[in-house]
C-alpha positions in Angstrom: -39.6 -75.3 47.4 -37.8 -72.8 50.1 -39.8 -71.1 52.7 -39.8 -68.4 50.4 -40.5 -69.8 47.7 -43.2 -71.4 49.6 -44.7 -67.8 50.7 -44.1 -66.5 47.2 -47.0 -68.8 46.0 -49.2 -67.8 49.0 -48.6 -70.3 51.0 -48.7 -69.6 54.8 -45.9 -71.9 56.8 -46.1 -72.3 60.6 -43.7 -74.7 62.4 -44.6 -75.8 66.2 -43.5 -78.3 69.0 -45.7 -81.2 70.4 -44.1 -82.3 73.9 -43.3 -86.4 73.6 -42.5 -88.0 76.5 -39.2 -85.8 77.9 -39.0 -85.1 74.6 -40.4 -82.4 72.1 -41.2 -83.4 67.8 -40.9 -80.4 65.6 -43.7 -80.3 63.1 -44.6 -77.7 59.9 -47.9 -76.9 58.2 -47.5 -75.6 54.4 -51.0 -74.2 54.1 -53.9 -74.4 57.0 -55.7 -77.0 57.8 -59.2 -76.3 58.5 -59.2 -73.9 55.2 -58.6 -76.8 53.2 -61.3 -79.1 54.8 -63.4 -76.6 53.9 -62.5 -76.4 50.7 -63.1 -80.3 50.6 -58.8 -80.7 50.6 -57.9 -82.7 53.5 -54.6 -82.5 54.8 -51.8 -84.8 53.6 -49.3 -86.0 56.5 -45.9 -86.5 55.5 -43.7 -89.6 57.1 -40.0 -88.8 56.4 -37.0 -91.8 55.7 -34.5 -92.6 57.4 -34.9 -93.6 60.4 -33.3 -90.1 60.8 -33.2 -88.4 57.3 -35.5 -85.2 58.4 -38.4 -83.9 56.8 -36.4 -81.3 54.6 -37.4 -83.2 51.3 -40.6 -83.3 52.1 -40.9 -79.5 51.0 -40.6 -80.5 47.7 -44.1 -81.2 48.5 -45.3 -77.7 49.1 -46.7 -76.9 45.9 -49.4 -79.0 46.6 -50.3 -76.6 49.5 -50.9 -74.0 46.9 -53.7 -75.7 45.3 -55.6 -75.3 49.1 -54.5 -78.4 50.6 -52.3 -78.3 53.8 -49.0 -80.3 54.0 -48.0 -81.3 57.3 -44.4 -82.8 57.7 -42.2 -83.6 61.0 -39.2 -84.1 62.4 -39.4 -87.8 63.9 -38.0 -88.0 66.8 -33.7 -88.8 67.0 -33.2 -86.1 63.9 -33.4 -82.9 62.8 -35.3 -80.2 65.2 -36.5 -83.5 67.4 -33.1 -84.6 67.8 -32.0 -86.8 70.8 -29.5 -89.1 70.9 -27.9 -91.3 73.9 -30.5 -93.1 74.3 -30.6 -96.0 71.9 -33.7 -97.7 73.8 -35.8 -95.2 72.1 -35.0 -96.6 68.7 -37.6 -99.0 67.7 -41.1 -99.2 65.8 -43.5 -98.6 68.3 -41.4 -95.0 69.5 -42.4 -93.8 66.2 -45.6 -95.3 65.9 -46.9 -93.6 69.4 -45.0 -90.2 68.5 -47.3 -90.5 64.9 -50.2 -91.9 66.8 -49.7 -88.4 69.3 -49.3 -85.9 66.1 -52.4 -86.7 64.5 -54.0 -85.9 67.9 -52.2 -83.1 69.0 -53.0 -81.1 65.6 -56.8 -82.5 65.9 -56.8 -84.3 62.9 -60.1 -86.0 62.1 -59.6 -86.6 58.3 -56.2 -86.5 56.4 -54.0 -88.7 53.8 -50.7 -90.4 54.6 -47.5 -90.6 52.7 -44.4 -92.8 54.0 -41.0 -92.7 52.2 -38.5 -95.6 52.9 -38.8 -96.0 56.6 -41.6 -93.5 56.4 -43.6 -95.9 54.5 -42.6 -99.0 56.8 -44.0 -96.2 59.9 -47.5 -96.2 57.9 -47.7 -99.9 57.2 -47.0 -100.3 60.8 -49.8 -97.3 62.1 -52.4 -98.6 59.6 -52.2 -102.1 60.7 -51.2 -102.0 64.4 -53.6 -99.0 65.5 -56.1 -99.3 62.2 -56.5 -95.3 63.3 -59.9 -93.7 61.9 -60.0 -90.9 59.5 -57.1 -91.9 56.8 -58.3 -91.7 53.4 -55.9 -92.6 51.6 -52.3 -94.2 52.2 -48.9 -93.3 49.5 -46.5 -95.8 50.1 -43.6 -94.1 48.1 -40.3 -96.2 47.9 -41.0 -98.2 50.6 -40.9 -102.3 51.8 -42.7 -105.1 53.1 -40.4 -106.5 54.7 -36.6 -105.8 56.0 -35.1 -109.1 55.2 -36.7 -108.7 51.6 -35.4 -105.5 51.2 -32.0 -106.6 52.3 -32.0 -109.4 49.7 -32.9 -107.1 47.2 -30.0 -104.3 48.0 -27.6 -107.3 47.6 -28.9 -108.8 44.4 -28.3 -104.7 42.9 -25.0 -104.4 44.2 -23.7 -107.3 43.1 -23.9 -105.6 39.8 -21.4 -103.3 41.4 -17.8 -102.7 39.7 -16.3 -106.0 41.2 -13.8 -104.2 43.6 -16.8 -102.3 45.3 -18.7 -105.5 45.6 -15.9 -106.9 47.4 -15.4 -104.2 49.3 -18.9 -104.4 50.5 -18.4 -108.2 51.2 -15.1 -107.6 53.1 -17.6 -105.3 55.3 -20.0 -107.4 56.7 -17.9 -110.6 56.7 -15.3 -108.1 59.2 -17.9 -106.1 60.6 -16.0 -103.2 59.9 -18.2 -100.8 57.5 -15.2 -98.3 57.2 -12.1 -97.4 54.9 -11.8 -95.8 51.6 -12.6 -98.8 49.6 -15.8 -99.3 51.7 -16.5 -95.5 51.6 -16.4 -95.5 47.7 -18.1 -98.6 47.3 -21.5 -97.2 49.6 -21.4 -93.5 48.0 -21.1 -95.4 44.7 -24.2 -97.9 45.0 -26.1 -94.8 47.2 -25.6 -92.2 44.1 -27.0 -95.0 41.8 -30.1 -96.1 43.5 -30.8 -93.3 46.5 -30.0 -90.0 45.2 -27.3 -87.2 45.0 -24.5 -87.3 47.3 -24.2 -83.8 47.2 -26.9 -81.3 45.4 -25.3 -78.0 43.7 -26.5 -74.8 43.9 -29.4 -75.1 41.1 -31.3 -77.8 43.3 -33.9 -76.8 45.3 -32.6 -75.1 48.9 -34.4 -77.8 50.9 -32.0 -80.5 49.4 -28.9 -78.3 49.6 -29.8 -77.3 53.3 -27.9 -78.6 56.0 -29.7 -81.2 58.4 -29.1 -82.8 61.8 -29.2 -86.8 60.9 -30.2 -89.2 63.4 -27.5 -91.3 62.6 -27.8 -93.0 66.4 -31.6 -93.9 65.4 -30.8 -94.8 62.3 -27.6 -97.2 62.7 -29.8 -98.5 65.8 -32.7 -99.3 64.3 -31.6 -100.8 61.2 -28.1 -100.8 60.5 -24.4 -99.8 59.1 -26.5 -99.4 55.4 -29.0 -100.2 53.2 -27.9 -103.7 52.5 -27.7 -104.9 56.1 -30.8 -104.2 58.6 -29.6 -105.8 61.4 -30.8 -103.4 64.3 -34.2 -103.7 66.2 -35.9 -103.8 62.7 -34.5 -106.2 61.3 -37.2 -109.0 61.8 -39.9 -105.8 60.8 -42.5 -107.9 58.2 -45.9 -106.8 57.3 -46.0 -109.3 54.1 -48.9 -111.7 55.3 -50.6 -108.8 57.1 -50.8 -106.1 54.1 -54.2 -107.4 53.8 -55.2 -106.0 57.0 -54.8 -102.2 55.4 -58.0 -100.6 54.4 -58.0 -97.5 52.6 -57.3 -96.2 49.5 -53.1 -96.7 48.8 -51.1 -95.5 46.0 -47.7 -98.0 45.9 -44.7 -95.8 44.2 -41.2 -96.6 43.7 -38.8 -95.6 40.7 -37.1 -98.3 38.1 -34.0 -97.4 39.8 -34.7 -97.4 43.1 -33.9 -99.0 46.1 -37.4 -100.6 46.4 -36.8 -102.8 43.4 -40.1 -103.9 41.4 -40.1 -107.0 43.3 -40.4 -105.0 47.1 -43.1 -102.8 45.1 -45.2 -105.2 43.6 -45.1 -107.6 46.6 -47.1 -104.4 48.6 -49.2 -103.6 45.6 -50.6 -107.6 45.3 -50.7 -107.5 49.1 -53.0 -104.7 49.9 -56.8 -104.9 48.4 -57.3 -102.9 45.3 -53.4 -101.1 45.2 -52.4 -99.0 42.5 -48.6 -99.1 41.5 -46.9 -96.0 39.8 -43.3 -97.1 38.2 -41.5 -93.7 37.7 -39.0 -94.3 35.1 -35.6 -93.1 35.4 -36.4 -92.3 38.8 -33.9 -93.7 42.3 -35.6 -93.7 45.8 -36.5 -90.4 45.9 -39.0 -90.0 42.8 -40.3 -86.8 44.1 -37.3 -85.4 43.9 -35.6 -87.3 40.4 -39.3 -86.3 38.6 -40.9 -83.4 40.8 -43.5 -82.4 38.2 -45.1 -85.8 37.9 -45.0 -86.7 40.9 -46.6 -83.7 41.9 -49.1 -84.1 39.1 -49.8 -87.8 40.4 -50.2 -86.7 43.6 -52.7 -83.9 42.9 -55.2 -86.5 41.6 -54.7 -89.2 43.6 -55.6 -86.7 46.8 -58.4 -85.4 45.0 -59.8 -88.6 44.3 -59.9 -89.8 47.7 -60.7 -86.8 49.1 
């Protein structure tokens, strides 16, 4: 949903700035908060990928801020409208765990819902177990991992299923150390269209998929790695599998049957954290929201309004 698509279902957006550090993280409220409370809707917060994808997809969210409830998604910071770069000591957990941390008080939030995609949901796990923050009612883990080396394991077991030229290619990458070249280009793009989503989205998607975005490629290539397959940046030791126990609210595990987070990475959080409930979106790659919009949209409506 565009911004104007967004205000053509009477939906108010405001955007904003809360000053980080030397820094400044560009947030966006689809809806109004304090409305929706008082409609009995808390707000859902939003925890994009990457690290360093933006929160563009996130809009696909809006329609739930039709229904009453405000959406509030952000720019972490190293992409998009909070983008730095040169400084690569920046890129680790606890950056984006205090700049989450700082959100939630800057816009006052008392009571509200998470929802982490990818790295956004590894940001969650993190927050929920390191600060055990007050006020969360419930926790979406959509797409997301327990652990980085699993998740590495994992992208290599799928593309080893790879054409055999593209699994070599990948090979010839991390043996050299050199993720570059035509071969190695294909081979990623390939195993990325298959399991992520579209390289490239025409002009019937929606405009917040086609738009262009400012990637935090220094945060991202930092903090985990060259690609999906090979965290080997200052998360690459990240594990929350024997903690997951320590998470206390309300969470909603979701991943796709073609996604990166195999069933394996999803149903290792699900049996992890007390009383999980795991959605398997058929058909669906790593970003289910955007591969099944409606259901998603649909699950998400109830599970907010049950833990509301």
């Amino acid at each position: 949903m565009s911004d104007d698509a967004t205000a053509r279902a009477g939906v108010k957006v405001s955007e904003g700035y809360m000053p980080f550090g030397e820094w400044q993280t560009y947030f966006r409220v689809a809806g109004d908060v304090q409305t929706g409370l008082a409609a009995g809707k808390a707000p859902l917060v939003c925890l994009h990928g990457g690290p360093g994808s933006t929160h563009n997809y996130m809009e696909l969210l809006d329609p739930l801020a039709a229904d009453g409830r405000a959406v509030i998604s952000y720019d972490q910071l190293g992409c998009g409208n909070s983008y730095v770069e040169g400084h690569p000591e920046l890129w680790r957990a606890r950056t984006w765990v205090d700049e989450l941390e700082a959100l939630v008080a800057y816009l006052g939030l008392t009571r509200f819902h998470l929802l982490g995609q990818s790295w956004g949901g590894m940001l969650e796990i993190t927050y929920l177990v390191e600060r055990q923050p007050e006020g969360v009612l419930s926790a979406t883990l959509s797409s997301t991992l327990p652990s980085s080396q699993l998740w590495g394991r994992e992208q290599h077991r799928m593309a080893r299923m790879l054409p055999k030229q593209e699994w070599h290619a990948l090979e010839r990458a991390e043996e050299t150390g050199r993720f570059e070249g035509e071969a190695y280009q294909r081979a990623i793009d390939h195993y990325m269209q298959l399991h992520c989503a579209d390289l490239s989205y025409g002009p019937d998607a929606p405009e917040c998929l086609r738009r262009p975005k400012r990637s935090g490629t220094e945060s991202y290539v930092t903090a985990w790695g060259p690609n999906e397959l090979t965290p080997q940046g200052t998360l690459r030791d990240w594990d929350y599998t024997d903690r997951l126990d320590q998470i206390h609210v309300p969470t909603l595990v979701v991943s796709g049957t073609d996604d990166l987070c195999t069933p394996l990475v999803a149903k290792t959080m699900a049996d992890g954290i007390p009383g999980a409930r795991w959605e398997l979106f058929e058909g669906c790659r790593h970003m289910c929201y955007a591969d099944d919009t409606p259901r998603y949209l649909r699950m998400m409506r109830s599970w907010l309004a049950a833990n509301d």
